[in-house]
N, C-alpha and C positions, 0 to 999 in steps of 0.2 A: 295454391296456384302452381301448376307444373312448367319449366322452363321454356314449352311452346305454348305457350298461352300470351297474350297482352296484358302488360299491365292496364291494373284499373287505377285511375286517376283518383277519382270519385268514389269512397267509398262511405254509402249511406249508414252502415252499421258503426263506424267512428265518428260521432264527431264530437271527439274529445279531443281527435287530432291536432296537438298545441300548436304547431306552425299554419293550420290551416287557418284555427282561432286568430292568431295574429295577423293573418292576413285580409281576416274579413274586418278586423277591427280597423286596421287602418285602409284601405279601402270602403267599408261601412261608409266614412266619413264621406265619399265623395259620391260612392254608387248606390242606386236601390237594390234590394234583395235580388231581384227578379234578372240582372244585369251581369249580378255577381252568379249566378245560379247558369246563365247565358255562356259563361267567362270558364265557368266549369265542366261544362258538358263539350265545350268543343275545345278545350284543351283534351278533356277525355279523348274525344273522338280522333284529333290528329295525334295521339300517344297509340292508338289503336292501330292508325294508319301505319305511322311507324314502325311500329312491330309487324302489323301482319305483310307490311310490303305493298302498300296501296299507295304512299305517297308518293316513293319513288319509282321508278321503273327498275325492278331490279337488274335486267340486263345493263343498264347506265352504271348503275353503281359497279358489279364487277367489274365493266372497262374501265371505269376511273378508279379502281384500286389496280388496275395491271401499270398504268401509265398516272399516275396521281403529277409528279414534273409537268405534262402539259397547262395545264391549268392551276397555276400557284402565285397564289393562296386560295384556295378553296374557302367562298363565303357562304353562308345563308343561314338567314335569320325570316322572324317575323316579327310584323307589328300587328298589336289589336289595341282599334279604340271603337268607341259606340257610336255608332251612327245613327242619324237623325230618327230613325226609327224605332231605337232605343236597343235594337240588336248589335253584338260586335260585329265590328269589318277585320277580317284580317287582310292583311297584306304582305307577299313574301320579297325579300331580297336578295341581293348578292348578287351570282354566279347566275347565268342564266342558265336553267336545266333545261335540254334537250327535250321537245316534247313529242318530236316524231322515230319512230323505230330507224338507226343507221345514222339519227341526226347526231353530229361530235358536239361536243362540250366547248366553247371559244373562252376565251380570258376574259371576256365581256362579265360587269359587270350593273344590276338593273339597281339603279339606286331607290330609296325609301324616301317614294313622294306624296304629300301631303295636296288635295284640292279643295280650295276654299271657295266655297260659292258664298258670295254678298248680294247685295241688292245692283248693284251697277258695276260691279266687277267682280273678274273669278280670281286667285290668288294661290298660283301654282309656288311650293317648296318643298327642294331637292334637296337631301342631303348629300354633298361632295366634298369630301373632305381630300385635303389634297391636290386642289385644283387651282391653277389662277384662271381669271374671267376671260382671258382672251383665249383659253383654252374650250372654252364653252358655245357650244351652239345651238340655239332654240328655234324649232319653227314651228308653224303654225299652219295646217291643212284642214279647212272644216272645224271640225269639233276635237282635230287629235293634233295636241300639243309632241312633238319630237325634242329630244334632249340626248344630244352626242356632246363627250370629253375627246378631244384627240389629246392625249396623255397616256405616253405609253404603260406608265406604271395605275392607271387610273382611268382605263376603261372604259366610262361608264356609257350605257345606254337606255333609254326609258321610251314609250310610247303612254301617253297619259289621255283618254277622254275625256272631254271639257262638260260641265254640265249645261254649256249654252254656248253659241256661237260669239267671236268675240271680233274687236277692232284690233286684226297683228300690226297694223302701220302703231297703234299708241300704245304700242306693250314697251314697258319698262322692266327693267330686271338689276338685281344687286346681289355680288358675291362678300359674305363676310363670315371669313373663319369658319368657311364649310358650308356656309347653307347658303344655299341662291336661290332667291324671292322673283317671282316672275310675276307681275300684276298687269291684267288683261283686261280692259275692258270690254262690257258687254256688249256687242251689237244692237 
């Protein structure tokens, strides 16, 4: 593989690959094959991204290495779980990346939110580490849940759609050691 090339994640001629062995064994436990095979191909895929420069906007990146200070700490991450459909969902976090050409980079940070649809209520949780609850504000338009921190070291902002329309007058919510449970019922 020559130095511009993508790494392959996946590579079907190994799999004696010992750390991969150990990964399917203790995930085995929990996933089916077919899940775990899901779980591989689009880590390949956004290791591809990365490399060839599809994920980001490259022009983004070179301004935020000229000025890196505006924006500090620089976050992002993802989460992937399986969704009811038996495919991964990923989900990104952090720094909110600029998605239009000229757009700047803000200290905003989109936190990693979890929605739980039940049978008679949806069950919105944020991770906010860092926050006290009076710092926290939740609204409710339609079907799109709003999640602003005024904290100046702690940023955060999120817009979440709901999978059903809900009652905002009986939404209850709880901050504890980072995570705040918003629970909505359903209309």
């Amino acid at each position: 593989m020559s130095p511009d090339e993508p790494y392959d994640f996946h590579d079907d001629d190994d799999d004696d690959d010992e750390p991969s062995k150990e990964l399917r064994r203790w995930l085995g436990e929990f996933l089916p094959e077919e899940a775990l095979k899901n779980i591989e191909d689009m880590m390949e895929k956004m290791l591809h991204q990365m490399g060839d420069g599809s994920m980001f906007d490259q022009r983004f990146i070179e301004e935020f290495m000229k000025n890196p200070h505006e924006v500090n700490p620089f976050v992002f991450g993802f989460s992937v779980r399986i969704g009811p459909d038996g495919k991964p969902v990923i989900q990104k976090f952090g720094n909110k990346i600029p998605e239009q050409p000229g757009e700047r980079m803000t200290p905003r940070f989109e936190p990693l939110v979890d929605v739980i649809d039940e049978k008679e209520e949806v069950i919105v949780v944020a991770d906010l580490p860092g926050v006290e609850k009076d710092q926290v504000k939740v609204s409710v338009r339609g079907k799109i849940l709003t999640l602003d921190v005024n904290n100046p070291d702690r940023p955060y902002h999120r817009e979440v759609e709901l999978p059903a329309k809900v009652k905002k007058d009986e939404a209850k919510s709880a901050l504890r050691n980072g995570v705040l449970e918003v629970r909505l019922k359903k209309a």
